[in-house]
N, C-alpha and C positions, 0 to 999 in steps of 0.2 A: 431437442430440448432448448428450452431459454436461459441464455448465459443469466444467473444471478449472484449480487453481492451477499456476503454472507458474513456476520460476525463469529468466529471461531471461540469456543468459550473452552473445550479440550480437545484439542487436536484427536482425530483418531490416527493407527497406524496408514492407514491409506493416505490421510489428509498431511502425516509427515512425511511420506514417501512421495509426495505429487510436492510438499514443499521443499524437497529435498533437489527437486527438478528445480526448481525457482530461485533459491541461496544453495549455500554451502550447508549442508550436514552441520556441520557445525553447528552455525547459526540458528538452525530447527532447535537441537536438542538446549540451546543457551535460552529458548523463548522462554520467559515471566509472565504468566498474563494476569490480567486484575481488572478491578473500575477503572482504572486509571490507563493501566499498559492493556491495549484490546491488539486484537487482530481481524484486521477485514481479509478476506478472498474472496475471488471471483470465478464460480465455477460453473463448467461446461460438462455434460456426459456425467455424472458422480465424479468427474477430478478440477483440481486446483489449476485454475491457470495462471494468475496472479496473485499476490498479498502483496501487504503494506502493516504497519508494525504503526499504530499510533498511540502517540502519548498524551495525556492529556491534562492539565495543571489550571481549574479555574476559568477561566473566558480562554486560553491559549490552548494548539491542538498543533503537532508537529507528527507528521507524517516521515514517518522513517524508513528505512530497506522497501522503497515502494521498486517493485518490480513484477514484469512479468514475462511468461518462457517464451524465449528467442521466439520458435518456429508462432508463434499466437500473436505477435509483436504487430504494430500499423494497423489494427480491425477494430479499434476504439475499445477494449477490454480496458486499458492504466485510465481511460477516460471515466469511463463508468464506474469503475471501479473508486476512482477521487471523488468524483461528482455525489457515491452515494455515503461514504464517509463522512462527509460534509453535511450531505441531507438528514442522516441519523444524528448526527450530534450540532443541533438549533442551536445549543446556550452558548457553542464555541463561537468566537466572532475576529481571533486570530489564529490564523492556520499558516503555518512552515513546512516545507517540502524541506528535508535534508539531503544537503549534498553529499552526506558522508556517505560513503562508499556506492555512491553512483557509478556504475560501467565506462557510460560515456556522456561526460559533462555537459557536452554541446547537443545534443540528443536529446538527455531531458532538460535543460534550459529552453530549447525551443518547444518541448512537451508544456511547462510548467507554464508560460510564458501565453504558450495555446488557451489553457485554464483557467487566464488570469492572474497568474501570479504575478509578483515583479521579483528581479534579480538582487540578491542582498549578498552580505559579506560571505555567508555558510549556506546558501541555498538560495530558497524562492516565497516569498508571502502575501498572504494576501488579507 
């Protein structure tokens, strides 16, 4: 099958259990989604390898809890997965990688960095 990007509009139970692999439990069951707070993934086989949690406010678009599962990690998945975030939403024309609660900072700085972004106080933009 071909890895595709996916806007999630309600999670199903599968789709929270593969996200469950990706953040914290937690964090799955705290998800809001709307026009505004969406959810992309990236999925392989019928499961989740990736999400990213964006928000969106007018011409401004900040990409949040972007992650994806360890063992899937280096095979271009967090790439495709930005690249079609971006490609769905034209009207943004400022976009933010947050740094909060990234793993490891130097990781995705040199990811964000890869995509074009540049290094700011809280993250990466572009």
């Amino acid at each position: 099958m071909k890895l595709t990007i996916i806007r999630l509009f309600a999670p199903d139970v599968q789709d929270k259990i593969d996200l469950g692999k990706i953040w914290s439990e937690n964090a799955v069951m705290q998800l809001e989604l709307s026009e505004n707070k969406r959810l992309y993934a990236a999925k392989f086989n019928d499961r989740l390898l990736g999400a990213v949690q964006v928000t969106l406010n007018g011409t401004q678009g900040v990409l949040n809890a972007l992650s994806v599962r360890e063992i899937t990690r280096r095979r271009g998945v967090g790439q495709y997965l930005v690249e079609e975030v971006l490609r769905d939403n034209p009207e943004i024309t400022h976009w933010t990688i947050s740094a909060s609660g990234t793993e490891n900072h130097d990781v995705m700085q040199a990811f964000a960095i890869a995509l074009g972004f540049l290094p700011q106080e809280k993250g990466w933009e572009k």
